[in-house]
N, C-alpha and C positions, 0 to 999 in steps of 0.2 A: 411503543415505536422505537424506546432507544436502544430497546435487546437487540430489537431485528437490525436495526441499524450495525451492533455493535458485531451480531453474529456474521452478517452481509460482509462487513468490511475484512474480519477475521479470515474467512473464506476466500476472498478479493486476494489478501494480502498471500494465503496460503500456497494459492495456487499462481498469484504472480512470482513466490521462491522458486518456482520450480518450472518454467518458461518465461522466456523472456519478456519484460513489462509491454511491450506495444503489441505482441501477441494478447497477451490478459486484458489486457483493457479491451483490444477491438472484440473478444469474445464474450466481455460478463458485460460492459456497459449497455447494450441490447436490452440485456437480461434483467439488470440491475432497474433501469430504467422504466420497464413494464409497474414490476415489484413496488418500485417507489411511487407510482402512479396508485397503485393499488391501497400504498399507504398513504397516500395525498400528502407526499415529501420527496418527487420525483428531483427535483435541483439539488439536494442537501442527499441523496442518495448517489446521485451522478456525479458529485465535486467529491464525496467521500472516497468513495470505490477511484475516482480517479487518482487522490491523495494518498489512498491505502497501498495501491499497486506500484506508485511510485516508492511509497515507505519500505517494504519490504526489500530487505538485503540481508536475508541470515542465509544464503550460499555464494558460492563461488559464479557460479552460470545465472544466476538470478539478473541481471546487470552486464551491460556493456562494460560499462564502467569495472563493474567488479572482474571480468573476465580479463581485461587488461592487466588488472593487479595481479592478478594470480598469475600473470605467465615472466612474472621480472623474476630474474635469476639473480642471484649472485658470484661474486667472483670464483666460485666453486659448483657453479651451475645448480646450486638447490634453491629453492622456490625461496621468497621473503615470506610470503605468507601459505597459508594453509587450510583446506575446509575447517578446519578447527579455529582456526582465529578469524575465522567470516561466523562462523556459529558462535563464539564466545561472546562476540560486539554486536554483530545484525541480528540475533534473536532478540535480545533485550530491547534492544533499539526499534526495532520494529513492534515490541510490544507497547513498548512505550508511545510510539507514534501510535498505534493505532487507537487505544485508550485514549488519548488526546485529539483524536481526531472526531471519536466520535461524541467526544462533550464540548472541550472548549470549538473544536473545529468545526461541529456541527449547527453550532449556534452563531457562530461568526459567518457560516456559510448561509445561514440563512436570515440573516439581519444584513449583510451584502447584498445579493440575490431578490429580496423581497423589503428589503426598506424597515426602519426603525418603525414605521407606524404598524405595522403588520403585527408584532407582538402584542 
C-alpha cells in the first residue's frame, strides 16, 4: 500500500506542477478517493493527494503565489527570479515533501483521522 500511495502522490504532485493546485485537486481527489477505497486507506489517500498538490512548486505557474514572484522586476526591468531558480529550489522541495508525506505524513494522517486505538 505504501508504493501505491507514494506513486498516487508522485503523480498528484506532477500534475499539480503544471496547472494550477485548486484545478488538481478538484480533478484527481474524485479519483484518488475511489483508489483509496479500493485500498481500504481512502482518508490517508485524500489528505495525501491534498498535501502533495499543495507541496508541489518546481515552476513558475504552478502556484498563485509563485506567479506573483516571477513578475517582480527590477530596477532595470529583469525578472528577480527565473524558471531556473523555481526548478533549482521546488524540485528538491517538493521531493522531499512528497517522501515525507507519504511515511511520516501518512501515518500521522492516519492516527489523526482514525484514533491511536486503531493501530
Amino acid at each position: 500500500q505504501w508504493m501505491a500511495l507514494l506513486y498516487i502522490l508522485t503523480f498528484a504532485a506532477i500534475v499539480a506542477t503544471f496547472v494550477s493546485h485548486t484545478v488538481a485537486s478538484m480533478i484527481l481527489i474524485p479519483m484518488v478517493a475511489q483508489v483509496g477505497v479500493d485500498l481500504n486507506m481512502p482518508k490517508v489517500m485524500i489528505m495525501g493527494v491534498a498535501f502533495a498538490v499543495s507541496a508541489s512548486m518546481a515552476l513558475p505557474f504552478s502556484s498563485f503565489p509563485n506567479v506573483n514572484s516571477v513578475q517582480i522586476l527590477d530596477d532595470f526591468q529583469a525578472p528577480y527570479l527565473l524558471t531556473k531558480d523555481f526548478l533549482k529550489t521546488g524540485l528538491p522541495l517538493t521531493i522531499i515533501t512528497i517522501l515525507g508525506i507519504s511515511t511520516v505524513g501518512a501515518y500521522l494522517i492516519h492516527v489523526f483521522l482514525n484514533g491511536w486505538a486503531s493501530l
